[in-house]
FIKOL-496549 format. One record per residue (C-alpha): residue in one letter; chain; x, y, z. Coordinates in nm, 4 decimals. Each point is the difference from the previous one (the first is absolute). Last residue first. Layout:
N
+------+--------+----------+----------+----------+
! rodo ! lumvex !        x !        y !        z !
+------+--------+----------+----------+----------+
!    a !      A !        X !        Y !        Z !
...
+------+--------+----------+----------+----------+
END
This chain:
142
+------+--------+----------+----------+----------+
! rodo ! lumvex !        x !        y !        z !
+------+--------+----------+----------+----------+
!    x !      A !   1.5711 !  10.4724 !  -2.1591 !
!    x !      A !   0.3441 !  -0.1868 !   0.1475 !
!    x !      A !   0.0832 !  -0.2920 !   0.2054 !
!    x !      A !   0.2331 !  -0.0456 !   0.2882 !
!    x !      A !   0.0421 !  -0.3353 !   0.1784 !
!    x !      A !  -0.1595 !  -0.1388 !   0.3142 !
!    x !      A !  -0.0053 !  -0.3781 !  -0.0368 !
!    x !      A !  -0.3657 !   0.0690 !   0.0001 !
!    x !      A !  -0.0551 !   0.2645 !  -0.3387 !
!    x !      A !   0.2498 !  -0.2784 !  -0.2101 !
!    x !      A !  -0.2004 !  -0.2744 !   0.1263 !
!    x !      A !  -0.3129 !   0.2140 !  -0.0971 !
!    x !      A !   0.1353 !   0.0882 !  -0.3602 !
!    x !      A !   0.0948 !  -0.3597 !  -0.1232 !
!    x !      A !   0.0520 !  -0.2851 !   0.2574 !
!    x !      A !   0.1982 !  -0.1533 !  -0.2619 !
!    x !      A !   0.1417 !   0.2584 !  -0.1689 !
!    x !      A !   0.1315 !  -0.1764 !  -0.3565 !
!    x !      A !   0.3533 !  -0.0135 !  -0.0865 !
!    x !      A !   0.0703 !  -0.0084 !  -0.3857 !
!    x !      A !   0.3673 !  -0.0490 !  -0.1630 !
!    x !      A !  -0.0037 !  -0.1417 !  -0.3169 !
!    x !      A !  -0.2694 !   0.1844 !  -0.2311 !
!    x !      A !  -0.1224 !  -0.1908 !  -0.3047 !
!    x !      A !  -0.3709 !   0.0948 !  -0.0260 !
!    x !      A !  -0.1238 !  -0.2917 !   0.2236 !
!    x !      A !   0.2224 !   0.1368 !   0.2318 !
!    x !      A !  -0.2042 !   0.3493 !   0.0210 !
!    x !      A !  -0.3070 !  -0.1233 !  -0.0708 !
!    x !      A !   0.0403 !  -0.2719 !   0.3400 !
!    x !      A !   0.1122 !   0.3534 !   0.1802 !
!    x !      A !  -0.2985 !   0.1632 !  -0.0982 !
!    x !      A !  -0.2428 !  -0.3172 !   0.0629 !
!    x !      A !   0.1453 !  -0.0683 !   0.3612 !
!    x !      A !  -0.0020 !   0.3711 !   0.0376 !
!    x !      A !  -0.3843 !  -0.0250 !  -0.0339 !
!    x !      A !  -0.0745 !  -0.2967 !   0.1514 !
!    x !      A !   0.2384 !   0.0839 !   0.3247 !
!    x !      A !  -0.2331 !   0.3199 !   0.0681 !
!    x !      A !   0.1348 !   0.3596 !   0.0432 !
!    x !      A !   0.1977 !  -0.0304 !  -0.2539 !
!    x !      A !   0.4405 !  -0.0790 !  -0.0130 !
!    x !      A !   0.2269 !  -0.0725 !  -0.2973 !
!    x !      A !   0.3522 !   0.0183 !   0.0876 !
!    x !      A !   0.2126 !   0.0283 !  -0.2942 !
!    x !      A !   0.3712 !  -0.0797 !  -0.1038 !
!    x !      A !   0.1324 !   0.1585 !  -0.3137 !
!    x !      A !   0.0469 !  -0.2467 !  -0.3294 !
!    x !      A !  -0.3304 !  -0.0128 !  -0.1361 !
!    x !      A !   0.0316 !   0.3729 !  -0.0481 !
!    x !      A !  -0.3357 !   0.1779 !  -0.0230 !
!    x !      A !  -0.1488 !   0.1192 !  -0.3142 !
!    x !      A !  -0.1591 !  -0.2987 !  -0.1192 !
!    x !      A !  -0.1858 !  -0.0598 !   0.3442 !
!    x !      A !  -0.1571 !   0.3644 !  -0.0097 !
!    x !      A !  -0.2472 !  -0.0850 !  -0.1524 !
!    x !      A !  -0.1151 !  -0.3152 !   0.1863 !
!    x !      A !  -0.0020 !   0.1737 !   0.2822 !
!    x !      A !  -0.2431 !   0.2771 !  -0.0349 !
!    x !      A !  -0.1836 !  -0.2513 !  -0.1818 !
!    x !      A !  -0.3141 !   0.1434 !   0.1960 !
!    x !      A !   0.0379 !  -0.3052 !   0.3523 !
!    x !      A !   0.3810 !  -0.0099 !  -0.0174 !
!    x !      A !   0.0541 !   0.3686 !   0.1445 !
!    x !      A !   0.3230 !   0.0723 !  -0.1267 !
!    x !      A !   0.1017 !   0.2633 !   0.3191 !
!    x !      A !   0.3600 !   0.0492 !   0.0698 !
!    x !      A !   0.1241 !   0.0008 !   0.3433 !
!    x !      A !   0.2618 !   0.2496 !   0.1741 !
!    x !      A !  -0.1214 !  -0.0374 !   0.3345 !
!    x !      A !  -0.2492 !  -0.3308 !   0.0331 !
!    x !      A !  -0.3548 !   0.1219 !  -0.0662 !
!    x !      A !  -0.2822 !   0.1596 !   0.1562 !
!    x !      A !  -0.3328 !   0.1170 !  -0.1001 !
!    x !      A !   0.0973 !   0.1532 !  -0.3010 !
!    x !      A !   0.1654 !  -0.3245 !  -0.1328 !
!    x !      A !  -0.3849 !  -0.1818 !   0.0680 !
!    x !      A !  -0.0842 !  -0.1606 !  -0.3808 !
!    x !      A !   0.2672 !  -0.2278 !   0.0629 !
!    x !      A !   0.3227 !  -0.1682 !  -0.1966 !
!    x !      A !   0.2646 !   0.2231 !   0.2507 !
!    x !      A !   0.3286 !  -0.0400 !  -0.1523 !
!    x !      A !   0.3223 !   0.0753 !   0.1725 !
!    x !      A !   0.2865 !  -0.0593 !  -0.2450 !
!    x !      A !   0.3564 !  -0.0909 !   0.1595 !
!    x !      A !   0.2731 !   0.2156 !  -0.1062 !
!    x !      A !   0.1131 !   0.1457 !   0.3677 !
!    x !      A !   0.0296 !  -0.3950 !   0.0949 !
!    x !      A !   0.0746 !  -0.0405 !   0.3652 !
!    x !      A !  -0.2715 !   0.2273 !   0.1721 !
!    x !      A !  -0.2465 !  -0.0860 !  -0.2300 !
!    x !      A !   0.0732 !  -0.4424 !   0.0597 !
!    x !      A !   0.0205 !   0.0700 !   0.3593 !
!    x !      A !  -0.4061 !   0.1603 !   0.0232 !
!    x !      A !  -0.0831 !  -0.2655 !  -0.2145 !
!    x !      A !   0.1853 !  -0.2917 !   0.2556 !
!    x !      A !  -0.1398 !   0.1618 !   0.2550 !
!    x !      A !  -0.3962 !   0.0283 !  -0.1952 !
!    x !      A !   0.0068 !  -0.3888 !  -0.0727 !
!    x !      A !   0.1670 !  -0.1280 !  -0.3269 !
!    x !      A !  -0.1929 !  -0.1920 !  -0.2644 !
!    x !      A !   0.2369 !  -0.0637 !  -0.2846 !
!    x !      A !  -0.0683 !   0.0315 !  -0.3843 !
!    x !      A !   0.0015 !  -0.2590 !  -0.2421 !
!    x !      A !   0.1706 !  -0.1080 !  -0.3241 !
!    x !      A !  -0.1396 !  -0.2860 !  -0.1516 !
!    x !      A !   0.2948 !  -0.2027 !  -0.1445 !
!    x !      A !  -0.0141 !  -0.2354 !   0.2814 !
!    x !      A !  -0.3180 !  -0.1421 !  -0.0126 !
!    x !      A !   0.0764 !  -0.0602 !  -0.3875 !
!    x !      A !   0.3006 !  -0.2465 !   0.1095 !
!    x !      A !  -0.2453 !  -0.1216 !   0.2962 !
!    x !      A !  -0.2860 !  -0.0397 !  -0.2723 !
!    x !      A !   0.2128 !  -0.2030 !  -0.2442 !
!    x !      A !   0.1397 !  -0.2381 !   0.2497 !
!    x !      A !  -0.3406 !  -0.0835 !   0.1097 !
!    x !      A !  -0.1349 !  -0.0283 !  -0.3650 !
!    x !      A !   0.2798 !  -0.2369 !  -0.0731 !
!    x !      A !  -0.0634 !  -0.2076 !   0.2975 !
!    x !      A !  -0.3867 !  -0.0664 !  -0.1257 !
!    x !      A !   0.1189 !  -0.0754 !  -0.3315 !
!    x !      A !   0.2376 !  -0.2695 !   0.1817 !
!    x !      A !  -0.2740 !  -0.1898 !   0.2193 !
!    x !      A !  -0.2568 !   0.0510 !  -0.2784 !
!    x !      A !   0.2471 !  -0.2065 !  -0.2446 !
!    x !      A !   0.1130 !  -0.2095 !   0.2885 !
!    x !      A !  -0.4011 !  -0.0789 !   0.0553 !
!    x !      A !  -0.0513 !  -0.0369 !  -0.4280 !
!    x !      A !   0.2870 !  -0.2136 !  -0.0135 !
!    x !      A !  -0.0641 !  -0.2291 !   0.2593 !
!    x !      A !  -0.3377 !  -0.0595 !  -0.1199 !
!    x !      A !   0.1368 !  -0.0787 !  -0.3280 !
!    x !      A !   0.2135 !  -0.2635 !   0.1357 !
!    x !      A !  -0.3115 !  -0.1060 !   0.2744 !
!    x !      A !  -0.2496 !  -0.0993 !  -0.3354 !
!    x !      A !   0.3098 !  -0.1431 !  -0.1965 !
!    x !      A !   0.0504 !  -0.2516 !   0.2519 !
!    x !      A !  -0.4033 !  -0.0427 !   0.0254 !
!    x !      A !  -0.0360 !  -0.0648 !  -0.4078 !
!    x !      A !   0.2895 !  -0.2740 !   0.0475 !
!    x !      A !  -0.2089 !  -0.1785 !   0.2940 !
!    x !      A !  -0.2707 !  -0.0215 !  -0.2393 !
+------+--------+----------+----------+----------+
END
């Protein structure tokens, strides 16, 4: 009897260190895959505005249905919302550096989220979007 309960808390042992390392593994696994997800980089409309003015290559694109509106000067229009976007993903370099900007955060959080989840390195994201750009008092164009 007392045999059968040794070998009762040996196996029990090795089942919790078992779960106790599995469980570690899967941690270690999800921060190394955590970090291979490229992402892009919420800036607010200064740090926008400073990122055109210091980078003549960088790509303006404006992933709303409202470019004739208003949009940041010298911004491209892939609306995201007809697959304006998506089409045009495999032509664009994954290499240049893009702001992606809408006139709602949901919106250019899904363009710029397409845009990294397609490959591309180096992807700010408008974080106050059109209006914040509007109030801090910068130009736009129709």
């Amino acid at each position: 009897m007392k045999k059968n309960w040794i070998i009762g808390i040996v196996i029990l042992i090795v089942i919790l260190g078992a779960v106790y390392f599995l469980s570690n593994g899967e941690e270690a696994m999800d921060d190394v895959a955590d970090e291979d997800v490229a992402s892009y980089m919420d800036v607010s409309a200064e740090e926008a505005k400073a990122l055109i003015d210091n980078n003549a290559d960088l790509i303006i694109l404006d992933v709303s249905p409202f470019y004739d509106k208003g949009h940041l000067p010298g911004a491209i229009n892939y609306y995201f919302g007809d697959g304006t976007l998506d089409a045009a993903i495999p032509s664009l370099d994954k290499d240049a550096n893009y702001l992606v900007y809408c006139h709602v955060d949901s919106a250019s959080i899904t363009g710029a989220t397409k845009l990294t989840d397609a490959g591309f390195t180096s992807v700010y994201r408008l974080e106050s979007h059109y209006a914040g750009w509007v109030a801090a008092g910068y130009d736009t164009e129709k």
